[in-house]
C-alpha positions in Angstrom: 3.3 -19.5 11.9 1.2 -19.5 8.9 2.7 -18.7 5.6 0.4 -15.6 4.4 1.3 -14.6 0.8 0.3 -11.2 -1.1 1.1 -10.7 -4.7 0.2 -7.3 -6.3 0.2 -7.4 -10.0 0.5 -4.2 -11.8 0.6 -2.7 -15.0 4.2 -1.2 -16.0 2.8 0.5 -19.5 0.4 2.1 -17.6 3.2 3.5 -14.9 1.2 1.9 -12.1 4.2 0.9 -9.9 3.9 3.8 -7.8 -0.1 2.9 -6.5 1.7 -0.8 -6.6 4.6 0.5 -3.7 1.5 2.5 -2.2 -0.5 -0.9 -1.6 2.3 -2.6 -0.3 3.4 -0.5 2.5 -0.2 0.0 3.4 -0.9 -3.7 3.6 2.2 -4.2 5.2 1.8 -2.0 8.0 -1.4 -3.1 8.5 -0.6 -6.9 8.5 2.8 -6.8 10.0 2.6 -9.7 12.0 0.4 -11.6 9.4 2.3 -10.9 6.2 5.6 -13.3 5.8 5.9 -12.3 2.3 4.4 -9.6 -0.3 5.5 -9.8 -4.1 5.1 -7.0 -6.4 4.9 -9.0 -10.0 5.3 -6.1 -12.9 3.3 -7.0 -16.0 1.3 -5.5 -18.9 -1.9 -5.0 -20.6 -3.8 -2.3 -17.4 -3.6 -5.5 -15.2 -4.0 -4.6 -11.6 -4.9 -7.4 -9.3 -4.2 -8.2 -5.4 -4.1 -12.2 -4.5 -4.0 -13.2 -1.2 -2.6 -16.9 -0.5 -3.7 -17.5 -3.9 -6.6 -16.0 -4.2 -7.4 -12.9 -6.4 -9.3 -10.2 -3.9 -8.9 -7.6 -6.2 -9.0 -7.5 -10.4 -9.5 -3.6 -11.6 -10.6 -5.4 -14.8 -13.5 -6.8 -13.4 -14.2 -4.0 -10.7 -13.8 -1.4 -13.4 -12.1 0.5 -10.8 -8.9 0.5 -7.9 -10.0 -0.4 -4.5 -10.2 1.9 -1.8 -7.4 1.1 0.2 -9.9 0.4 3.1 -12.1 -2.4 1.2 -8.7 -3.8 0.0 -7.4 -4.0 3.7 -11.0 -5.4 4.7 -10.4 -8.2 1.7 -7.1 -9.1 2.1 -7.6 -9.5 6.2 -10.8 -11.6 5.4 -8.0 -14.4 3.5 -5.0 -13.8 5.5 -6.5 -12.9 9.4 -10.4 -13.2 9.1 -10.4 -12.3 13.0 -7.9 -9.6 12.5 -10.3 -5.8 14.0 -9.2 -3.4 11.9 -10.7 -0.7 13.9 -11.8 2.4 12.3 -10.9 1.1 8.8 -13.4 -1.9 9.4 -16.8 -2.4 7.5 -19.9 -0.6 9.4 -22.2 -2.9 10.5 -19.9 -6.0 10.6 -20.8 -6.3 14.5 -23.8 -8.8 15.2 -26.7 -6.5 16.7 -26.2 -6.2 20.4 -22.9 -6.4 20.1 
């Protein structure tokens, strides 16, 4: 089995811990099978970032904005299980015409 890591980091000053536990479980329960480990890393300074086997999917500072939890599901499973169908929360118009 392959080692798939998620680490959310989050802003504690800005009492983001909450949308932090929110992400977790939601990734979790999507990925149960793929996920061997999810760390939630409190910092400071608004950061709010998702990496995913070491790669950053998600940075609210340069989005401007939180991710739906939808495109964050659709960017983590691109890193962790690119084959992974995620069914009704999957991007429209993924499927090769004809398909």
């Amino acid at each position: 089995m392959v080692d798939n890591k998620v680490t959310i980091r989050y802003c504690t000053q800005c009492r983001w811990l909450l949308r932090a536990t929110w992400m977790a479980q939601e990734l979790l329960t999507t990925f149960e099978q793929e996920i061997t480990e999810l760390t939630l890393q409190p910092e400071a300074g608004g950061i709010f970032e998702v990496i995913a086997n070491g790669t950053c999917v998600w940075s609210r500072k340069e989005a401007g904005r939180f991710p739906e939890i939808t495109e964050l599901k659709q960017l983590v499973r691109d890193q962790i299980a690119p084959g992974k169908d995620l069914g009704h929360a999957d991007r429209k118009g993924s499927q090769p015409p004809g398909a």
